[in-house]
VOGU-3710 file (C-alpha; in Angstrom, 3 decimals, decimal comma):
1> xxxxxxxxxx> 0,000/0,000/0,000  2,712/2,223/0,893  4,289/2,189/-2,325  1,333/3,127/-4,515  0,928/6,051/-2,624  4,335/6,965/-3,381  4,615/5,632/-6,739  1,190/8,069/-7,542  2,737/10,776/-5,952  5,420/10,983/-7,938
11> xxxxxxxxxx> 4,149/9,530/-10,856  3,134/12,945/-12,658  6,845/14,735/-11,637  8,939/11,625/-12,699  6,854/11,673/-16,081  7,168/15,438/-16,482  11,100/15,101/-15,649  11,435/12,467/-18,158  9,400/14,002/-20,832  11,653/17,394/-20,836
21> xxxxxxxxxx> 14,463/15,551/-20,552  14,371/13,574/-23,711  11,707/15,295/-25,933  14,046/17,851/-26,612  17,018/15,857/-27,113  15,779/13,103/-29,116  12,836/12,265/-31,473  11,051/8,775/-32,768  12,355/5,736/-32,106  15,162/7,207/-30,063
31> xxxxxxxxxx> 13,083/9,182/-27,502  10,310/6,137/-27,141  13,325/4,159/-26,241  14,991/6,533/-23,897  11,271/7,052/-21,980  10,923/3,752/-22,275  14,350/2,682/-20,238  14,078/6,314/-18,172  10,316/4,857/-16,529  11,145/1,632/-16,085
41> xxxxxxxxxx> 14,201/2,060/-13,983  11,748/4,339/-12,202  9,675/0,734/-11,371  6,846/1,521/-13,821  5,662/-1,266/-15,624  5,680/-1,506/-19,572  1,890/-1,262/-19,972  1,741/1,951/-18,225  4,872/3,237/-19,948  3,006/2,306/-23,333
51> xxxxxxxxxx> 0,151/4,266/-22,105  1,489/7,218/-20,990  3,534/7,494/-24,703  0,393/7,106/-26,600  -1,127/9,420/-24,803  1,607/11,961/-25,327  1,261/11,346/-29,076  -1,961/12,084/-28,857  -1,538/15,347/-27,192  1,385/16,440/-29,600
61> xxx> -0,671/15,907/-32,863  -3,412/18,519/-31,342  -0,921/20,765/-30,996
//
């Protein structure tokens, strides 16, 4: 129990981190790859890692 509360508290900031970090330094394959390894040394697992990336394609093409 303690650990999802942790892992949700910091779920948003270690995204956010992550995304700045490597959307501006990579792009495509590279930069799913680098979230990809970044969030899962983080202890998130691959389907949410998947998730959160589609939805930030999502959110770019709007844009």
């Amino acid at each position: 129990m303690k650990v999802k509360r942790m892992k949700r508290g910091k779920l948003l900031s270690i995204k956010v981190k992550s995304y700045q970090r490597y959307s501006t330094k990579y792009t495509g394959y590279e930069y799913e790859q680098r979230m990809k390894q970044a969030l899962y040394r983080k202890g998130f697992s691959i389907q949410e890692i998947e998730r959160l990336l589609t939805q930030l394609k999502e959110n770019e093409s709007t844009f």
